[in-house]
Steps between C-alpha positions, in 0.01 A plus 500: 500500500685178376378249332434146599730198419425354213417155639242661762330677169463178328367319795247746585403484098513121533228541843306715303410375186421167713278691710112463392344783302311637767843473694722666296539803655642405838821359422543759245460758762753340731736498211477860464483567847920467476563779269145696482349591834131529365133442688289298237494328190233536208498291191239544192560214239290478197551091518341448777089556403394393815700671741662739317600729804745414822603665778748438796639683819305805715151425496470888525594512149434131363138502565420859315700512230299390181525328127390809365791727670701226399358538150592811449885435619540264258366746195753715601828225537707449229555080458887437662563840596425558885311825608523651843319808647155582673222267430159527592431200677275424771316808449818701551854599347727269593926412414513226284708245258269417173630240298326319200616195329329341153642144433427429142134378428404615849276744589755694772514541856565804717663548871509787706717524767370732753834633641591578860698848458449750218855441392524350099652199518829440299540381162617161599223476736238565282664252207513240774128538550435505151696179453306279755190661380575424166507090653191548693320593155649188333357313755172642486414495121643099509231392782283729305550321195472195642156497775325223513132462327334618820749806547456593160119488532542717778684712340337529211153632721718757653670618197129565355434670822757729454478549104163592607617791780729599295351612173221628745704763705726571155180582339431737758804674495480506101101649495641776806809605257247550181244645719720774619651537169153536397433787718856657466503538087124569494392792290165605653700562833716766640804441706321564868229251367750238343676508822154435706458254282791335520502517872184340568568154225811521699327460874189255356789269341688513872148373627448251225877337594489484842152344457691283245707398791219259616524219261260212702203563290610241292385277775153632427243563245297824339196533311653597114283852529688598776822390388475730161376769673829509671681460167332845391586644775830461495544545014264845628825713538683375172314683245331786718748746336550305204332515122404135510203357559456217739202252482406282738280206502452263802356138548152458464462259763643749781352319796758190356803406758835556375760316620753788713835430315315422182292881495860646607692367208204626260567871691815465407484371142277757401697801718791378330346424159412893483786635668704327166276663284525854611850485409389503107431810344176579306258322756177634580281229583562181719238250628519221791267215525432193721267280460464161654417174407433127649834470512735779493537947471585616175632820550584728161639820471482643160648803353503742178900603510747400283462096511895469532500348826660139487529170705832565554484819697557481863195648599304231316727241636431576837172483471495215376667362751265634722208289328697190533528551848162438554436196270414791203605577209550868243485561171638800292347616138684790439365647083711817387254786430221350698596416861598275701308223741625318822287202623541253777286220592516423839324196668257520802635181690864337513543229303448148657755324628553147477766368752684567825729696400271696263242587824815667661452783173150585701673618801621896519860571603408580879336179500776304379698647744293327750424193358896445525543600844159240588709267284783522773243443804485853638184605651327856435676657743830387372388554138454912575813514699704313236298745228459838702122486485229474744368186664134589338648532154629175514156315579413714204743328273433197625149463433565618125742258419292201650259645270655556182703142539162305578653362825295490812845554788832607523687175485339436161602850391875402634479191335369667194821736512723239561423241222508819265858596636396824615634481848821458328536840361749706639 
């Protein structure tokens, strides 16, 4: 197929990167549409905390595919170097273009083109979609970069949000890889048993992610008991077929309410605090504690390897960053020859907030989401047409942000958004 002209290329670029965020992917189809016959558009950028996933064309396809099939395109995508083949997107193998693009200081931004035929498209093709998705990522990381305070508030809630999910299902995949490795190299089992073994961590951690899959109980709250309980449950297969020892200690106070995303991110520091440690040699004891103030959850894990682990590993890293993401903080004291100790401190209510735009930090992604489409004047009809949720989960939104901004109706809440800058936001 031939190219475009020139001039029509840099026109559609020229529509596109005028286009709104949300928007981008519309003009960008029709300038494909010329030279790549193809039924819908999906873009992941790493810029864009909020909304970090698009889609455009056949509903069929736009309204399954997913951020985490998306995810796992991009791991496999080499920056600047398109990639076409079978995907598995909306539940299914599917022809597509992958392209990635990582302007420098940016965090990158991936587009799939879901093509129309199975045919590869031709070199030039695939450069020339490369090239005006190489713009599009310019355009993103510069809006990024430059938000205003309310859309980096926003941002900044759903960034924690996903920091959160993140470390949470990685932890799980890490624990399910050392439990089976567990099972696989242990002595005290034969190869029929090993394989047993290995099978059944294998179908528990299938049940544990698709149960992972339902994220909204960090809408809610659960006694601290409960939510430890569920922390054994699921650090019970990483050292059934190992040589260490692993001690647990709950909170006294077990009756105590936990805030949802606040006991998930302790899950996960601790799941990931152990999972680290395994990887030492020379381990054989390891001991988890949380205990709870006034104030906040300490949470310690405590070991008697090595003590070589550092604050500039990843692992450690990451979990910091999970800490931060809910107001926390970690710690590492790492002594050769004696062991090493990870401690975060994580507090029991957000921080108060002392303006407009601060109050905006209160509100969850969804929510924000909302709050700007009430900032244009849609009702809640509109609102779950315009978002692709129902009618009822709306009036569910609704009431929590009135709540959480201290407003008593909707035009407040608009006005709210409005002198913050919110309904600004692309």
């Amino acid at each position: 197929m031939d190219l475009p002209d020139p001039r029509v290329v840099l026109a559609a670029a020229a529509s596109i990167l005028q286009a709104p965020i949300g928007a981008m992917l519309e003009p960008l189809s029709q300038a494909l549409s010329g030279f790549l016959p193809h039924r819908a558009l999906a873009m992941l950028t790493g810029d864009c905390a909020r909304h970090p996933m698009k889609t455009y064309g056949d509903p069929v396809l736009t309204e399954k595919i997913t951020s985490a099939e998306l995810a796992r395109v991009g791991g496999a995508v080499d920056v600047g170097e398109p990639w076409f083949g079978e995907l598995c997107l909306a539940g299914g193998p599917l022809p597509a273009l992958a392209v990635a693009a990582r302007p420098p200081g940016a965090s990158g931004a991936l587009l799939v083109v879901v093509t129309a035929g199975g045919t590869e498209p031709a070199a030039p093709v695939r450069d020339l979609v490369r090239r005006l998705w190489d713009l599009v990522a310019v355009e993103l990381s510069h809006r990024a970069a430059n938000l205003p305070p309310a859309g980096l508030s926003g941002s900044r809630v759903a960034a924690g949000e996903r920091a959160r999910a993140i470390a949470e299902l990685t932890g799980a995949h890490a624990a399910t890889l050392q439990a089976l490795l567990g099972a696989l190299r242990s002595r005290s089992l034969d190869d029929g048993a090993a394989r047993r073994a290995a099978i059944d961590l294998a179908v528990s951690a299938l049940i544990e992610l698709r149960a992972a899959g339902d994220l909204d109980r960090s809408l809610s709250e659960e006694p601290a008991g409960t939510a430890f309980d569920r922390l054994a449950d699921k650090l019970a297969p990483l050292t059934r077929y190992s040589e260490v020892s692993l001690e647990l200690v709950g909170p006294r106070e077990r009756d105590r309410a936990l805030p949802g995303d606040l006991a998930g991110a302790a899950q996960a520091l601790v799941r990931g605090a152990i999972v680290t440690m395994l990887e030492y040699e020379g381990l054989t004891r390891i001991r988890a504690t949380w205990e709870l103030s006034d104030a906040e959850l300490l949470v310690t894990v405590r070991d008697d390897g090595p003590g070589v682990l550092t604050v500039d590993a990843l692992p450690v890293r990451r979990l910091a960053e999970l800490a931060a993401a809910v107001g926390g903080r970690l710690t590492l004291d790492s002594v050769p020859g004696w062991g090493t100790t990870v401690t975060a401190v994580l507090p029991l209510a957000p921080a108060a907030h002392g303006s407009q735009g601060d109050a905006l930090a209160a509100l969850k992604p969804r929510e924000l989401e909302v709050l700007e489409q009430l900032a244009r004047g849609l009702r809640n009809r509109q609102i779950a047409e315009e978002l692709l949720i129902s009618e009822h989960t709306v009036k569910f939104h609704v009431a929590n942000i009135l709540d959480k901004l201290g407003v008593g109706t909707r035009t407040e809440a608009a006005a709210l958004a409005h002198s913050s800058g919110l309904s600004t936001v692309a």
